[in-house]
C-alpha positions in Angstrom: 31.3 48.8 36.6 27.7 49.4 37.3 25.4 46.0 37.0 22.6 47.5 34.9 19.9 47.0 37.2 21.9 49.2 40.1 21.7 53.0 39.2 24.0 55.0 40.7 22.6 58.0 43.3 23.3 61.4 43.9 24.7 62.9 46.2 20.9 63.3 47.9 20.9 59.3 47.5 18.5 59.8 44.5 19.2 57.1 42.1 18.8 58.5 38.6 17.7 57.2 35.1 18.1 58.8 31.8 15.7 58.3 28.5 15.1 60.2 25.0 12.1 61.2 23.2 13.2 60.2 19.8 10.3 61.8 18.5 11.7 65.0 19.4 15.1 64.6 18.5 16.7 66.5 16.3 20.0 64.6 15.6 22.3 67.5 17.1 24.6 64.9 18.9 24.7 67.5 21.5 24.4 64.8 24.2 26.9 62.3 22.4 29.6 65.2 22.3 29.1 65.6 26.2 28.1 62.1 27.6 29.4 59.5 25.0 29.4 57.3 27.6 25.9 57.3 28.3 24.1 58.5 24.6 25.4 57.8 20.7 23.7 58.3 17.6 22.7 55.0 15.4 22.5 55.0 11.5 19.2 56.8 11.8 20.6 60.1 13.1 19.0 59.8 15.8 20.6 59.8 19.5 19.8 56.7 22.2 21.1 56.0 25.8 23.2 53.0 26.1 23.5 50.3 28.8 26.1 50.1 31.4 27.8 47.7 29.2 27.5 50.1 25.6 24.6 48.3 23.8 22.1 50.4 21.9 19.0 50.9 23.5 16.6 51.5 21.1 13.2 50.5 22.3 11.0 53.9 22.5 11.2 54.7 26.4 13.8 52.8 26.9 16.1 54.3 29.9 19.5 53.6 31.4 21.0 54.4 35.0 22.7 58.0 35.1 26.2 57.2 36.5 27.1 59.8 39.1 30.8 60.5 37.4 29.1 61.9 34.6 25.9 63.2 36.1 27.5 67.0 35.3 27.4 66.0 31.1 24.2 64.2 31.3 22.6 67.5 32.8 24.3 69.4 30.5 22.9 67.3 27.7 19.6 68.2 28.4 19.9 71.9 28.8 21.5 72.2 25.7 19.7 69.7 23.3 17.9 72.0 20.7 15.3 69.0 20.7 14.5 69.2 23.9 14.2 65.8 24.6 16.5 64.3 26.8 14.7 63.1 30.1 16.7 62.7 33.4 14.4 61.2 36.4 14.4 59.7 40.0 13.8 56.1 39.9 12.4 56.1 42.9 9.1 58.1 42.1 9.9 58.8 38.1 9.6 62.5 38.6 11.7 64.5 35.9 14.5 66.8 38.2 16.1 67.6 34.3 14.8 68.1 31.2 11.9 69.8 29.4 8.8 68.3 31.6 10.4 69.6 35.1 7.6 72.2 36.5 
């Protein structure tokens, strides 16, 4: 498994983070249906990224490393949240490649 501070890459060798705006969310569970791994809804219907090692993060912003095997259902996450916001950036630069801010 994945230390938590190591986020996997791409196959660019872009290592990727995840994060959601729980402002924004709307409790779907879209993203836990396709990435359970990675996002779960708490007891506030709202949905959170996990750690590597399946804690909660709940701390606004708070992000977790993208791991490539499910790269496909995190990106899918995103396009289908009806929230719109589910973040996936480069952790390199933090520049949004999926997700609602991506120009």
């Amino acid at each position: 498994m994945t230390a938590q501070h190591e986020a996997p890459t791409t196959a660019a060798g872009e290592a990727l983070e995840v994060w959601i705006d729980q402002d924004l969310c709307t409790g779907d569970g879209i993203c836990a249906q396709y990435a359970p791994e990675v996002f779960e809804l708490d007891i506030d219907g709202l949905a959170y990224v996990k750690s590597s090692d399946d804690e909660l993060l709940q701390e606004p912003g708070a992000t977790t490393p993208v791991p490539l095997p499910l790269l496909r259902d995190v990106v899918d996450s995103a396009k289908e949240c009806p929230g719109d916001c589910i973040h996936v950036r480069r952790v390199s630069d933090r520049v949004e490649v999926y997700g609602p801010d991506v120009e």
